[in-house]
C-alpha positions in Angstrom: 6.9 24.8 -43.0 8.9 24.5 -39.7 7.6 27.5 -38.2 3.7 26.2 -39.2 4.6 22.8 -37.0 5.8 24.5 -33.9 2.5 27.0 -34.5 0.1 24.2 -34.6 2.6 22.3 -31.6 2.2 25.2 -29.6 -1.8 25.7 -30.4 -2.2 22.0 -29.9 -0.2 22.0 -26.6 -2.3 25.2 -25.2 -5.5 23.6 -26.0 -4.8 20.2 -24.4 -4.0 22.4 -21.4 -7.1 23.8 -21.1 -8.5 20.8 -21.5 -6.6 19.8 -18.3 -7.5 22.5 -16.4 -11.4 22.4 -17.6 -11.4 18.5 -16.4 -9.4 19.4 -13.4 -11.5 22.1 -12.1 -15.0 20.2 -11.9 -12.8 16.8 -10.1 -11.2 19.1 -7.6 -14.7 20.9 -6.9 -15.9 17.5 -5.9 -13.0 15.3 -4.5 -12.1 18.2 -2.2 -15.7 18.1 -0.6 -15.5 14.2 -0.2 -11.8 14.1 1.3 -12.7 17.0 3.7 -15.7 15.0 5.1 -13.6 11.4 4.8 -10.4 13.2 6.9 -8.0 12.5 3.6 -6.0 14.6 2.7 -4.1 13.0 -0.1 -6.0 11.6 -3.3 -6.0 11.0 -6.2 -7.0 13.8 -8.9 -6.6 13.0 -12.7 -5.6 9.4 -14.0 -5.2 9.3 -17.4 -9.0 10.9 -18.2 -8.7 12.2 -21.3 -6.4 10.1 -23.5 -4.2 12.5 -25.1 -3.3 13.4 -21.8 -1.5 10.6 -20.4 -1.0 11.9 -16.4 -1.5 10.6 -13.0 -2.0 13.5 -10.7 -2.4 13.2 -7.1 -2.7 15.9 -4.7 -1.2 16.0 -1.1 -1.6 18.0 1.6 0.8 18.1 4.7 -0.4 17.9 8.0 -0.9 21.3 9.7 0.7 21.9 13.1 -3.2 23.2 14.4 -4.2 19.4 13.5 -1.5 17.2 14.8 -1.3 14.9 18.1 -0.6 17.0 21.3 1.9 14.2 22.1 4.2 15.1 19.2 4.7 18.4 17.5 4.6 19.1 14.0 8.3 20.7 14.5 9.6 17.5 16.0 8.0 15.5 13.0 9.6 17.8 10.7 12.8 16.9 12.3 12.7 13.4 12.2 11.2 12.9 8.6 13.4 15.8 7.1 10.2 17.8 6.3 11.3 20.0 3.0 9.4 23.7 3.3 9.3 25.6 0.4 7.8 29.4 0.3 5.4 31.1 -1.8 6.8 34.6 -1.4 9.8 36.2 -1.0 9.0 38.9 1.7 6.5 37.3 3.7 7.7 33.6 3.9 5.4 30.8 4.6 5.0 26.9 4.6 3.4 25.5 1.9 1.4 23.0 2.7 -0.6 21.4 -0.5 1.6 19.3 -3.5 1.1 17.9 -6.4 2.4 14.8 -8.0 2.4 14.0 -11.2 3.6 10.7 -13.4 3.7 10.7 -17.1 2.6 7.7 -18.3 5.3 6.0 -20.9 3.9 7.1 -24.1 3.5 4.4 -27.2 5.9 7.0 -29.1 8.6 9.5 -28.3 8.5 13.1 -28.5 11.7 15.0 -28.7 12.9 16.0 -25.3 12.3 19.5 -25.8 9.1 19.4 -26.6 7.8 16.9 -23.7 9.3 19.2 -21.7 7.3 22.4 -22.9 3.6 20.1 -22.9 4.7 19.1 -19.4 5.3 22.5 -18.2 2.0 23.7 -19.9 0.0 21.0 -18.2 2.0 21.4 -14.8 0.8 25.1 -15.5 -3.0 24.1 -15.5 -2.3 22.4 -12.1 -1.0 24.8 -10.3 -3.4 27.4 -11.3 -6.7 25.0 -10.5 -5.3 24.2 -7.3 -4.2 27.7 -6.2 -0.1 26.3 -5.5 2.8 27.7 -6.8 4.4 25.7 -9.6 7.3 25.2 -7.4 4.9 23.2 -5.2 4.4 20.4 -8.5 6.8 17.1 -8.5 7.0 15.5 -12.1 7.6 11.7 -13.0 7.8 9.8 -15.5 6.4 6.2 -15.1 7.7 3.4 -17.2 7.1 -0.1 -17.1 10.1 -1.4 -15.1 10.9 -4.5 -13.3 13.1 -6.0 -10.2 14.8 -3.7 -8.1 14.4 -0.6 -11.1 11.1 0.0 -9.9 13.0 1.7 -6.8 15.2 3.4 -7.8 16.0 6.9 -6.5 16.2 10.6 -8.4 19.0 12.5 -6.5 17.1 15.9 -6.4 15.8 17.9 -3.5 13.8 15.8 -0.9 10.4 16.1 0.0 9.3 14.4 2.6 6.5 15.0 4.9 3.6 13.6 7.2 -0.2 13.1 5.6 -3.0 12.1 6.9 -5.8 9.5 5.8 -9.1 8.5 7.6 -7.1 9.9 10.7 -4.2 8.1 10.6 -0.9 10.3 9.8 1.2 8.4 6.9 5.2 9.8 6.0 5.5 10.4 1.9 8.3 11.0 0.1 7.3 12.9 -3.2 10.4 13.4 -4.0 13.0 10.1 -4.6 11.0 7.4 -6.0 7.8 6.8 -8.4 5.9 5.8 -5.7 5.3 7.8 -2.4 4.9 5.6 0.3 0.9 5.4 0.1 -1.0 3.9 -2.1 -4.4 5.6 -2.4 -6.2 2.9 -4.4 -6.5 0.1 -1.1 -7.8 3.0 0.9 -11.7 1.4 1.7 -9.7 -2.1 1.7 -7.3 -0.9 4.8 -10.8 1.1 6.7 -12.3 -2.8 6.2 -9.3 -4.2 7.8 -9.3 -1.7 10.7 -13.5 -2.5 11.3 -12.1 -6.4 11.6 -8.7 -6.1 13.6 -10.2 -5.9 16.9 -8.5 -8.5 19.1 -7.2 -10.4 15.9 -4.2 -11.3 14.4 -3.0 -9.8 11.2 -0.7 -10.7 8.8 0.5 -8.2 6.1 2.6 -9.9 3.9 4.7 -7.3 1.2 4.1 -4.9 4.0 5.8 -1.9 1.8 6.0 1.2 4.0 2.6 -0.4 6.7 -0.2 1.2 5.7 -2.1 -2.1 6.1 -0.4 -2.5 9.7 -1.4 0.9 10.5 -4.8 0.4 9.9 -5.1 -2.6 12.0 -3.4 -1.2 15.3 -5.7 1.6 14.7 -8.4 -1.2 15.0 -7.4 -2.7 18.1 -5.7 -6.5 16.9 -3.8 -8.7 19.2 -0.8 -9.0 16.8 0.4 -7.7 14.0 3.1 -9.2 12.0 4.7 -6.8 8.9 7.1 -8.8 6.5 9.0 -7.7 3.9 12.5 -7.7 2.1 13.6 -4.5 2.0 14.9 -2.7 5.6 14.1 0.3 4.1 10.7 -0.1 3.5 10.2 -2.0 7.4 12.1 1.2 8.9 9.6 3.6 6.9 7.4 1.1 8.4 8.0 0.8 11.3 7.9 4.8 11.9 4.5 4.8 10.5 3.5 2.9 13.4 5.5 5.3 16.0 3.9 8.4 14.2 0.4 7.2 15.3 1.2 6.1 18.7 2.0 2.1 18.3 4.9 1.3 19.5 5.0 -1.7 21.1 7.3 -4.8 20.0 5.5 -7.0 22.0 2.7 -6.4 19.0 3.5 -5.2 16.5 6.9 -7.0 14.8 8.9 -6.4 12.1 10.0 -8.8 9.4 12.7 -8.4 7.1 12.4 -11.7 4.7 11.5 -12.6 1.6 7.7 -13.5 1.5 8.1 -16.6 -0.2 10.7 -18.2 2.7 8.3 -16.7 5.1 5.6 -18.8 4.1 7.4 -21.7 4.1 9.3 -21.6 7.2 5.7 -20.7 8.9 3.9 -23.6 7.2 2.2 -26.5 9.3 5.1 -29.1 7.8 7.8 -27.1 8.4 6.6 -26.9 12.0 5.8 -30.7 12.2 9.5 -31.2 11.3 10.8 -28.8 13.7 9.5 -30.6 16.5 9.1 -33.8 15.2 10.0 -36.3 17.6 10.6 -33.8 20.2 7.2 -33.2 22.5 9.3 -31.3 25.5 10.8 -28.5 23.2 7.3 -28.2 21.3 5.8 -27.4 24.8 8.4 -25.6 26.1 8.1 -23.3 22.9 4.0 -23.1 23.2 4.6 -21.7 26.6 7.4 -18.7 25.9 5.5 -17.8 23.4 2.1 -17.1 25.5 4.0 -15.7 27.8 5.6 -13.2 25.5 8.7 -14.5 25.3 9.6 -15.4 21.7 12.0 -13.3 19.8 10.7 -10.4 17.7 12.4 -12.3 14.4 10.6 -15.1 14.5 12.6 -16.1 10.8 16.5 -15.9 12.8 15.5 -17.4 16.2 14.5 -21.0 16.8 12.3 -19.5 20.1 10.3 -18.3 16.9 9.3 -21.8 16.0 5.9 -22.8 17.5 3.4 -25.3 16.5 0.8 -25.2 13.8 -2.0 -23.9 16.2 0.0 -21.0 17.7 1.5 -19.7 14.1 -2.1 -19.3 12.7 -3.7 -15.8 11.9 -7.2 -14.3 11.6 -6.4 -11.4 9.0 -3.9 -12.1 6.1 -3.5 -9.4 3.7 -1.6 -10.5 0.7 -1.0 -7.7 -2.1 2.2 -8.6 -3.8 4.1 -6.6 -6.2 3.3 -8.1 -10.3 7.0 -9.1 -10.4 10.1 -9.1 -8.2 13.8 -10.2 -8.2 15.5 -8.4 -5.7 19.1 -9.4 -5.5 18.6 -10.0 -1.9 16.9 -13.4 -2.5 17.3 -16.2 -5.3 13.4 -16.2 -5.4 11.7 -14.7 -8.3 8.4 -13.7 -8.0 5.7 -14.0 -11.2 2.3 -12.8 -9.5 0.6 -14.2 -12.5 2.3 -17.7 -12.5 2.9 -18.1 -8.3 -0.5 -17.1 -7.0 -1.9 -19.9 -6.1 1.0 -21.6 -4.8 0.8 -18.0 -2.5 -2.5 -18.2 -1.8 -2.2 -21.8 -0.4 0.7 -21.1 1.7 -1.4 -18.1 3.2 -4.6 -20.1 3.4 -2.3 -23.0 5.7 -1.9 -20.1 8.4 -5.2 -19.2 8.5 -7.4 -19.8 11.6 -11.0 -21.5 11.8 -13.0 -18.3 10.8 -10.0 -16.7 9.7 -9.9 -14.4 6.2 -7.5 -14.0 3.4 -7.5 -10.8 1.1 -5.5 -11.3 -2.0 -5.3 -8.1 -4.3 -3.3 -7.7 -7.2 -3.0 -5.0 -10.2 -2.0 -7.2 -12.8 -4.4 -7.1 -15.4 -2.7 -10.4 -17.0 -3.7 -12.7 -13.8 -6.3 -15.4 -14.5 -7.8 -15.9 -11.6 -9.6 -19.6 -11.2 -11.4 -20.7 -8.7 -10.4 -24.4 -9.0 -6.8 -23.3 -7.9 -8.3 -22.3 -4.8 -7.1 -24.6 -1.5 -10.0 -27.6 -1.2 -12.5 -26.5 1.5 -11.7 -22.4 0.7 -14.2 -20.1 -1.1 -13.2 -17.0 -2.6 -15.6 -14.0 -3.7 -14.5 -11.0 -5.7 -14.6 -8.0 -3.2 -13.3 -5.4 -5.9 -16.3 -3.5 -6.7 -16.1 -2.3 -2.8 -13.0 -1.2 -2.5 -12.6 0.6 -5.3 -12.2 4.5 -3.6 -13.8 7.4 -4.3 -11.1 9.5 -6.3 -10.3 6.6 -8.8 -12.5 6.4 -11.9 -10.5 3.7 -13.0 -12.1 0.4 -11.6 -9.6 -1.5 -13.1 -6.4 -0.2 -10.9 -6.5 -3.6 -9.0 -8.5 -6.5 -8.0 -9.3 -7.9 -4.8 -11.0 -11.6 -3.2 -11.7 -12.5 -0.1 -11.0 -16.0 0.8 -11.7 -18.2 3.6 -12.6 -21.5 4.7 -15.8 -23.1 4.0 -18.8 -23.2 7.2 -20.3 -26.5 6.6 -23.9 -26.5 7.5 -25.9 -29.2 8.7 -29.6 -29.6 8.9 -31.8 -30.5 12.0 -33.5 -33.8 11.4 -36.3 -35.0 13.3 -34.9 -32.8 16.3 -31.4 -34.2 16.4 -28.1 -33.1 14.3 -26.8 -35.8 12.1 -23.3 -37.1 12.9 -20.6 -35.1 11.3 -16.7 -35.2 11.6 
C-alpha cells in the first residue's frame, strides 16, 4: 500500500510539473517580447496560476556589461554590490546572467518535509528547463504570513546580489537574503506615472523601502525629493539606487531615517505654528536658509529643518505603507487597515494647491471610505492603471489618487461672482 502512495505521489508530482512547464512556456513566449520592448528586465512570471501549484516566480536578468553607463563599469558595480557569478560549465566558464526566484506560498496543510522538497525540485526542474538556466541559477522561498520585524529577516546562505534594470533605470536586488528583493514589480506603471509628473516638483516618498519611487522621480527631473524610512538599511540600499543611476546630489535628494508616523507629525502645519509661535525673526530667518540651500539634510534632528507651513509642502506624495509594522526601533505600531486615514490626512496637510497624493496598499482587509477622506479632498481609484503587464492578479494592491478639490465658478452676466 505504501509503495502505491509514493507511485501515485510521484505520478502526481510529475504531472503537476508539466503542468508548470506547459503554463510557463506560453507566459514566457509572451512576457519576454513585452519586457524586451518596455527595457525590463525583471518580471513577474507565474503567480499562483494554477491552484495546485501555489508559486510566485519571477525572473531576473542582470545587467550586461555591453548595456551599462560608460561612466561606471559593470566590474566596478560588481565590486561595490558584491555581485555573486555563478558558471554554467566547468571548462568553459561564463557569467550567468538570467535567475529565477521562486516563493512558495504557505500552504492551508503540511506536507512532510521530504516530500515538499522532491515537488519543489520537480517544479524548480520545469523552470529551469523553460527558461534555458541551469538549476543552479533558481533561488527558492518560502512565503509565510509574518509580521513586525520577521518579515525581514535574513537566510545566511550564499549572496546574490546584483544590478537590474527597469524602464531604463538600473535597480540593486538581492535574491538571495530576504523574501523580498529590493523591487517590487507590481508599482511598476505607478513609478513610470510618477516620473511623467516629477518635473520640477517636489516628491515625497514616504516608506521609501530600497527608492524605487525616488528613482523614478530624479529620473523625471523634480526639484526635491525627500525618502523616509526607519530602517538605515533600507535608506543606504536607497540611497545607492540613486548613485547607480547618476543622482547624487544631497542638496536634492535627502535621506530620512524616521519613523513615518513622527515624520508626519513633526512636518504638520501645527507642529510648525508652535515652533515659531511667537517668534517672527527665527521663522524668517529659517524661510531664508532654507531657499538658499542651507537647511540640514535631516530635517527630523536639526531645528534649521523646521520651516513654515508653506515651505514644508509637497506636490507628489507617495504613500505605500507596509499592512503592519512594529519595529522595535519606534513605540509606534502601524495597522494599515485601522490608521489610514489618520495617514492620509497627515499627508494630505503637506500637500500643495494642485498637489497629488497616491495611496496604495495590498491589504485586501482595508475598507476604504470616502467620507474618511480630509474635507475639500477627492479621491479616485487609479488601480485598474497601474496594474502591470506580467501580473494577472488585479488584486496584488490597490491604489487612489487624492487631491484637493478645484472649485469652479460660473460666469454670470459677464462678471465672476465673489468667492473666498
Amino acid at each position: 500500500m505504501q509503495q502505491t502512495d509514493n507511485i501515485q505521489k510521484k505520478d502526481k508530482t510529475q504531472y503537476q510539473a508539466e503542468l508548470l512547464e506547459n503554463r510557463l512556456t506560453k507566459r514566457y513566449k509572451h512576457l519576454r517580447k513585452w519586457a524586451k520592448r518596455t527595457g525590463v528586465l525583471c518580471f513577474r512570471l507565474y503567480d499562483r496560476d494554477i491552484p495546485e501549484i501555489p508559486l510566485a516566480i519571477d525572473v531576473y536578468e542582470e545587467e550586461s556589461e555591453t548595456s551599462t553607463e560608460k561612466n561606471e563599469t559593470a566590474a566596478e558595480i560588481a565590486i561595490k554590490t558584491d555581485t555573486v557569478s555563478k558558471t554554467t560549465d566547468s571548462e568553459n566558464t561564463r557569467k550567468v546572467l538570467m535567475f529565477a526566484r521562486i516563493a512558495l506560498y504557505e500552504r492551508p496543510y503540511e506536507k512532510q518535509e521530504d516530500e515538499e522538497r522532491a515537488w519543489l525540485s520537480a517544479m524548480e526542474s520545469s523552470v529551469a528547463k523553460v527558461l534555458g538556466i541551469p538549476n543552479e541559477a533558481i533561488i527558492t522561498k518560502v512565503r509565510r504570513r509574518q509580521s513586525g520585524d520577521n518579515q525581514y529577516e535574513k537566510d545566511n546562505g550564499e549572496p546574490l546580489i546584483f544590478i537590474t534594470k527597469e524602464q531604463g533605470l538600473r535597480f540593486k536586488v538581492n535574491l538571495s537574503d530576504y523574501i523580498d528583493t529590493g523591487l517590487f514589480f507590481d508599482h511598476r506603471p505607478l513609478r513610470l506615472a510618477v516620473q511623467g509628473e516629477a518635473a520640477g516638483k517636489r516628491v515625497l516618498n514616504l516608506y521609501c523601502y530600497t527608492g524605487a519611487f525616488s528613482v523614478y522621480a530624479a529620473a523625471g527631473d523634480a526639484e526635491q525629493i525627500d525618502s523616509v524610512d526607519l530602517s538605515s538599511r533600507y535608506l543606504g540600499w536607497a540611497e545607492e539606487n540613486m548613485r547607480i543611476n547618476g543622482f547624487t546630489d544631497k542638496s536634492k535628494y535627502r535621506f530620512i531615517e524616521s519613523d513615518v508616523k513622527t515624520f508626519l507629525e513633526k512636518m504638520s502645519p501645527a507642529a510648525e505654528e508652535r515652533k515659531y509661535s511667537g517668534n517672527r525673526a527665527a521663522l524668517n530667518s529659517t524661510k531664508k536658509e532654507w531657499k538658499s540651500g542651507g537647511i540640514s539634510s535631516n530635517v527630523l534632528k536639526s531645528d534649521r529643518g523646521r520651516v513654515k507651513t508653506a515651505l514644508n509642502k509637497y506636490d507628489i506624495i507617495i504613500l505605500d505603507p507596509p499592512t503592519f509594522s512594529n519595529s522595535k526601533k519606534t513605540d509606534t505600531m502601524l495597522d494599515i487597515n485601522r490608521d489610514w486615514p489618520s495617514l492620509v490626512k497627515s499627508c494630505t496637510e503637506l500637500l500643495s494647491e494642485g498637489g497629488v497624493l497616491y495611496f496604495s496598499t495590498n491589504s485586501r482587509k482595508l475598507v476604504f471610505d470616502e467620507e474618511k477622506i480630509p474635507e475639500g479632498f477627492s479621491a479616485k481609484n487609479i488601480t485598474s492603471s497601474t496594474i502591470p503587464e506580467d501580473f494577472r492578479n488585479e488584486r496584488i494592491h490597490r491604489v487612489w489618487k487624492i487631491q484637493k478639490i478645484t472649485p469652479h465658478y460660473e460666469l454670470v452676466h459677464g462678471y465672476f461672482p465673489e468667492h473666498p
